[in-house]
C-alpha positions in Angstrom: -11.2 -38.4 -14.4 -12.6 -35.1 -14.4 -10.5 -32.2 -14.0 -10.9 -30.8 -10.2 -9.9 -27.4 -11.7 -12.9 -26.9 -14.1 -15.2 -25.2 -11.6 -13.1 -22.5 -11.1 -12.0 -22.2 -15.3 -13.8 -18.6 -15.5 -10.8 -17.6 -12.5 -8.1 -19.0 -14.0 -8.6 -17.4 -17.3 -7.5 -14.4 -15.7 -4.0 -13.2 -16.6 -4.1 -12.5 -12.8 -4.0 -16.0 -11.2 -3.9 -18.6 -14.5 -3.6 -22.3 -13.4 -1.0 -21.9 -10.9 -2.4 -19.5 -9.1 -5.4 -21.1 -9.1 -3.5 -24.5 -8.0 -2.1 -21.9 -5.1 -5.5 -21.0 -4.0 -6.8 -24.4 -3.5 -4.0 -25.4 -1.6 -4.3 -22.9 1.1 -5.9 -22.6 4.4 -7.6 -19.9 5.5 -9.5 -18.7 8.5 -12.2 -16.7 8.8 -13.3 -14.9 12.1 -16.6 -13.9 12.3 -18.9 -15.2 10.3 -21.7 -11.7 10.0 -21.7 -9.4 7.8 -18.4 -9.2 6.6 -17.3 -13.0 7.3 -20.2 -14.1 5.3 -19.9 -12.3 2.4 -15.6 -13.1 2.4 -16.4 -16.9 3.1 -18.6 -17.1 0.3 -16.8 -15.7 -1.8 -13.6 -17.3 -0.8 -15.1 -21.1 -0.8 -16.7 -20.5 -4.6 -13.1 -19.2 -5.6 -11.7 -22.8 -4.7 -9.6 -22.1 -0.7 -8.9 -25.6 -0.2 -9.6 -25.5 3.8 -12.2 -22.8 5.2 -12.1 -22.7 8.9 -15.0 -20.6 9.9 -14.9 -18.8 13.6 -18.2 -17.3 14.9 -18.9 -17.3 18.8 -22.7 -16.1 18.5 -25.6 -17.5 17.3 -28.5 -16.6 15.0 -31.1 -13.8 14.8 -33.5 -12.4 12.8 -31.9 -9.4 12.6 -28.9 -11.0 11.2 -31.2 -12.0 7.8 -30.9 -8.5 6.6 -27.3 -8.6 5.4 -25.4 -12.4 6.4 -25.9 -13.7 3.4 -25.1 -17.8 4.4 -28.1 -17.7 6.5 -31.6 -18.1 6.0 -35.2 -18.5 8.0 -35.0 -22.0 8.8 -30.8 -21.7 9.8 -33.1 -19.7 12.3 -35.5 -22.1 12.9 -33.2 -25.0 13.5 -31.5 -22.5 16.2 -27.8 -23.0 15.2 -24.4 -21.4 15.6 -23.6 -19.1 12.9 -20.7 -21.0 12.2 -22.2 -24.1 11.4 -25.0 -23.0 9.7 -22.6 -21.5 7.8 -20.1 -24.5 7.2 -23.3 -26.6 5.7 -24.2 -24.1 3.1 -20.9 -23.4 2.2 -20.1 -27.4 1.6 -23.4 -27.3 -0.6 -21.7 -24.9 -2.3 -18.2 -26.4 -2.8 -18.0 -30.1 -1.9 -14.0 -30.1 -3.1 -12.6 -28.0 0.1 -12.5 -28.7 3.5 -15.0 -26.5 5.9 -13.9 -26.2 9.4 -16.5 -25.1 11.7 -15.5 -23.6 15.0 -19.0 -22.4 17.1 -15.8 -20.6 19.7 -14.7 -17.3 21.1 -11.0 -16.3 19.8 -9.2 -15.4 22.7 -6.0 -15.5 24.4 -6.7 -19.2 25.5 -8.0 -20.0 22.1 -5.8 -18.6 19.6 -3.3 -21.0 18.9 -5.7 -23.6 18.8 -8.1 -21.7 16.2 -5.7 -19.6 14.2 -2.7 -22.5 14.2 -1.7 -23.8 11.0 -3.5 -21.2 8.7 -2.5 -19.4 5.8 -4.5 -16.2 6.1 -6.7 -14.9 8.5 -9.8 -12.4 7.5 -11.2 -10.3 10.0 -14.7 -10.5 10.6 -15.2 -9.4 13.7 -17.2 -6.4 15.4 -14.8 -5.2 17.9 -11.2 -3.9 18.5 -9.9 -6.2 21.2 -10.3 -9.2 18.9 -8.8 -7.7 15.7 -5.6 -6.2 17.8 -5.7 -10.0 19.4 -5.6 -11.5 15.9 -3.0 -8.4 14.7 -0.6 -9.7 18.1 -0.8 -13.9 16.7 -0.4 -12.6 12.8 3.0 -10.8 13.8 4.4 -13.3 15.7 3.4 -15.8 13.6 4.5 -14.0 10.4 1.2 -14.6 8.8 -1.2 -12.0 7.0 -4.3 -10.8 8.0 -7.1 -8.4 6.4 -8.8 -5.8 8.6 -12.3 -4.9 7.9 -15.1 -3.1 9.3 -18.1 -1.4 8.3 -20.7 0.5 10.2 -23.7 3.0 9.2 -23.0 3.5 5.7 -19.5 3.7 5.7 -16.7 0.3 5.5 -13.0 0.3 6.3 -10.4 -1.9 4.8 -6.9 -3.0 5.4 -3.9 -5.5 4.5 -1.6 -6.5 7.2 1.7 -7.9 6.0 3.7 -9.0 9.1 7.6 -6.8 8.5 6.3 -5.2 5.5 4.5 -1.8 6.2 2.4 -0.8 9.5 0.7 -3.7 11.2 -2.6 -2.7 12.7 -1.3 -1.2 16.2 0.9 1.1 14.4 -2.6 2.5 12.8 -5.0 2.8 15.7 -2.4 2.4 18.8 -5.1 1.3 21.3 -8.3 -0.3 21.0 -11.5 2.4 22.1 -12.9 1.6 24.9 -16.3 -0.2 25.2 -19.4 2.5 23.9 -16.7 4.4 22.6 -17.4 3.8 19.2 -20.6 3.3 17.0 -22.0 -0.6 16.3 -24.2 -1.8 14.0 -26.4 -2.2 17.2 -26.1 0.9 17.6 -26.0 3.1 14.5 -27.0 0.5 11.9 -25.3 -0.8 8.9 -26.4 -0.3 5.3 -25.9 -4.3 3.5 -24.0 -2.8 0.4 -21.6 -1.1 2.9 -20.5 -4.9 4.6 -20.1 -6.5 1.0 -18.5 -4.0 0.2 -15.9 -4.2 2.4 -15.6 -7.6 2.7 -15.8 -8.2 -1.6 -12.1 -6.2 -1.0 -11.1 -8.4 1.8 -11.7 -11.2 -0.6 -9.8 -9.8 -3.7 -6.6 -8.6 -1.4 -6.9 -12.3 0.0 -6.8 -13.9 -3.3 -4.0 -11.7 -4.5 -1.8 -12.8 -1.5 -3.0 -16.6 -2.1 -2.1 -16.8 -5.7 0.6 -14.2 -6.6 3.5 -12.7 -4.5 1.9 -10.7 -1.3 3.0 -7.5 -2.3 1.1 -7.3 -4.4 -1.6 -6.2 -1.9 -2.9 -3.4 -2.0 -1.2 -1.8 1.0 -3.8 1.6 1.7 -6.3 1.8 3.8 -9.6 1.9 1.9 -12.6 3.7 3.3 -15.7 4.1 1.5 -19.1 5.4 1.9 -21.6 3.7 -0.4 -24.7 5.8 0.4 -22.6 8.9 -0.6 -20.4 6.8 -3.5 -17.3 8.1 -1.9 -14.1 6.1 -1.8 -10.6 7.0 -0.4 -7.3 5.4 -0.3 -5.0 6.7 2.2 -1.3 5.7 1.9 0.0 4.8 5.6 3.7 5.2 5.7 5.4 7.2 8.5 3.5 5.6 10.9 6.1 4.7 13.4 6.3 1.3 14.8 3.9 -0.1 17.5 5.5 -2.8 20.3 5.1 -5.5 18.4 6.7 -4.5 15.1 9.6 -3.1 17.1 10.0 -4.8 19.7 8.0 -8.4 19.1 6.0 -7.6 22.4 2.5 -8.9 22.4 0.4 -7.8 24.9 -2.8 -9.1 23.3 -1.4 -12.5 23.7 -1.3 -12.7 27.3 -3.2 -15.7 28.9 -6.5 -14.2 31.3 -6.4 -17.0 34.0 -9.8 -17.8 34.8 -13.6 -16.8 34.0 -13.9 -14.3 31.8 -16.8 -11.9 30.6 -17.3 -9.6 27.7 -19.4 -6.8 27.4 -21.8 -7.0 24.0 -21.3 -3.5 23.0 -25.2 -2.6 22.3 -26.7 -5.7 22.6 -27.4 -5.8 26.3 -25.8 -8.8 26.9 -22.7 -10.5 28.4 -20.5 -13.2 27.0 -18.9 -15.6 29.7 -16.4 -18.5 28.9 -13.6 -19.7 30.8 -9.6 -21.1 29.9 -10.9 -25.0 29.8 -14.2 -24.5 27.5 -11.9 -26.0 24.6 -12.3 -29.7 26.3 -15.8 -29.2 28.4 -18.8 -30.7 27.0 -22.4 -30.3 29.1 -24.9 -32.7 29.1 -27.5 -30.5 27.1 -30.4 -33.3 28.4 -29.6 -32.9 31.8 -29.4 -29.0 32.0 -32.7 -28.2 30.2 -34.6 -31.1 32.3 -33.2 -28.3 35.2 -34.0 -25.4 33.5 -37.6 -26.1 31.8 -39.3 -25.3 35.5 -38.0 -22.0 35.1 -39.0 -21.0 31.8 -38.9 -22.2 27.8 -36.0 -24.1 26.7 -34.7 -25.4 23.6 -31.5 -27.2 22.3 -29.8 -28.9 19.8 -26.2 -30.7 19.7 -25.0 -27.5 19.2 -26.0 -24.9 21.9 -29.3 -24.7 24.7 -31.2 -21.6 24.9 -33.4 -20.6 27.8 -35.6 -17.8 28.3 -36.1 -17.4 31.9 -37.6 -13.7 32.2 -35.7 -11.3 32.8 -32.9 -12.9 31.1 -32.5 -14.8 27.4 -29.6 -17.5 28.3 -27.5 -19.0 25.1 -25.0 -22.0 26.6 -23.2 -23.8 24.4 -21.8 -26.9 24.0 -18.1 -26.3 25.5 -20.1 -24.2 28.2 -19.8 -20.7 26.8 -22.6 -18.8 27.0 -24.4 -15.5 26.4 -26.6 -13.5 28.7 -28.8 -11.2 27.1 -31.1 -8.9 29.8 -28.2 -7.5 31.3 -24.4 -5.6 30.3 -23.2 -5.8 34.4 -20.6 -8.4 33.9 -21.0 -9.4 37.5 -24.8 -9.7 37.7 -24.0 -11.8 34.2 -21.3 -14.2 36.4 -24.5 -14.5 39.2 -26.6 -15.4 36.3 -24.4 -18.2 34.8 -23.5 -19.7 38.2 -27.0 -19.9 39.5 -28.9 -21.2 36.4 -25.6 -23.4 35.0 -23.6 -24.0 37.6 -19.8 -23.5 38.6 
């Protein structure tokens, strides 16, 4: 019978990990949230190094733009008009047919989270804003699991191990999330390619090192680089006193929204609405774009339905989640969804 472990013999070679470590790795779970330019990169990474169950997390879909630094996708993933996540999932089980690959086309959120980040090992941020990250900081700590922060921007990348009781947690570091346009995006300021791998090639090490070996020995600084300019700093954190949560175990993040709920696409023009029951909703994709296709162009798959009805580009997908592009009033979003989708 051939040896399952062979694949990954150049990895276990190293003094670092050696067999057991390696046999570590692929019994591990982790979850990945985000799958752009940093979740990409990390989840490829991550599935070649033999993670035994991948759960990828990505609540958007594809664009061209994306091309220029997610490196999973490629022109027809575009063409065939899927979720990141899954397009995603199918090259990564092309690449790695021994683990398991989760694929989870969702929003994380306060309604979602337990369901989504349950059971995992790890957690790697890949996300683009700061209310998801503290959301995934709040589970990590009262789950006692880790989690990697990462983020990258322009030219420069950030980079961060959260150990739950063992150093500064991600509150203690930043306090609050900024506010919406407080802060640059990619949409906004663009983001060199080398920046994102850069960033998320740490994330991937630092996750490896807490898979295989004892956690501390993570690399407990927070890492900024900028690539353009080839400078790198590591900042030690302690003295940062203690936020709520590593205090006083309160989790503010984790409260339950009751209800619809928007989000604001920070420079993409666009509005994300979902509500608490999308988890177990499934629309009739036939029925809805026989509706729509008076009003304007519409495709689907078994995935997601988009419809361009000018002024507005309208991704629904299949739990009923959708995006509104053509507009960042959350309430004019809301008018959108109920007159074109219903409820």
């Amino acid at each position: 019978m051939p040896d399952p472990f062979f694949r990954y013999v150049r990895q276990s070679q190293l003094p670092q990990i050696g067999p057991e470590g390696q046999k570590k790795i692929s019994a591990s779970s982790v979850a990945v949230v985000g799958i752009g330019a940093l979740g990409s990169v990390s989840a490829n990474l991550l599935a070649r190094s033999g993670v035994g169950r991948l759960r990828l997390i990505d609540r958007d879909f594809l664009e061209l733009q994306n091309l220029q630094r997610q490196v999973l996708y490629d022109e027809d993933d575009l063409k065939a008009n899927l979720p990141k996540a899954v397009a995603a999932g199918r090259k990564l089980q092309k690449i790695n047919s021994q683990i398991t690959i989760e694929t989870e086309p969702s929003d994380l959120n306060a309604e979602t989270i337990d369901d989504l980040l349950g059971g995992m090992d790890l957690v790697i941020d890949g996300t683009d804003n700061f209310e998801t990250r503290f959301l995934i900081n709040d589970f990590s700590l009262r789950e006692e699991i880790p989690w990697i922060y990462g983020a990258a921007v322009g030219t420069e990348g950030l980079t961060y191990v959260i150990l739950p009781g063992k150093g500064p947690c991600l509150r203690c570091l930043f306090e609050e999330a900024p506010g919406i346009g407080t802060f640059a995006t990619c949409e906004t300021a663009g983001i060199l390619a080398p920046a994102a791998h850069w960033v998320a090639s740490f994330q991937a090490v630092e996750a490896l090192k807490i898979l295989a070996a004892p956690p501390e020995l993570a690399d407990r600084r927070l890492w900024k680089a900028d690539l353009w300019k080839k400078e790198f700093k590591a900042m030690e954190v302690g003295g940062f006193p203690q936020c709520s949560g590593c205090a006083g175990h309160e989790f503010p993040y984790l409260l339950r929204e009751k209800g619809v709920r928007t989000v604001t696409l920070c420079g993409r023009n666009a509005v994300q609405i979902f509500r608490p029951e999308e988890r177990t909703q499934h629309l009739d994709f036939s029925d809805l774009a026989q509706r729509l296709s008076t009003l304007g162009r519409v495709q689907y798959n078994e995935y997601l339905l988009r419809a361009s009805i000018a002024p507005y580009e309208i991704t629904v997908f299949q739990n009923g989640r959708a995006i509104i592009q053509g507009t960042a009033d959350a309430g004019q979003a809301k008018a959108v969804y109920s007159k074109y989708i219903g409820g």
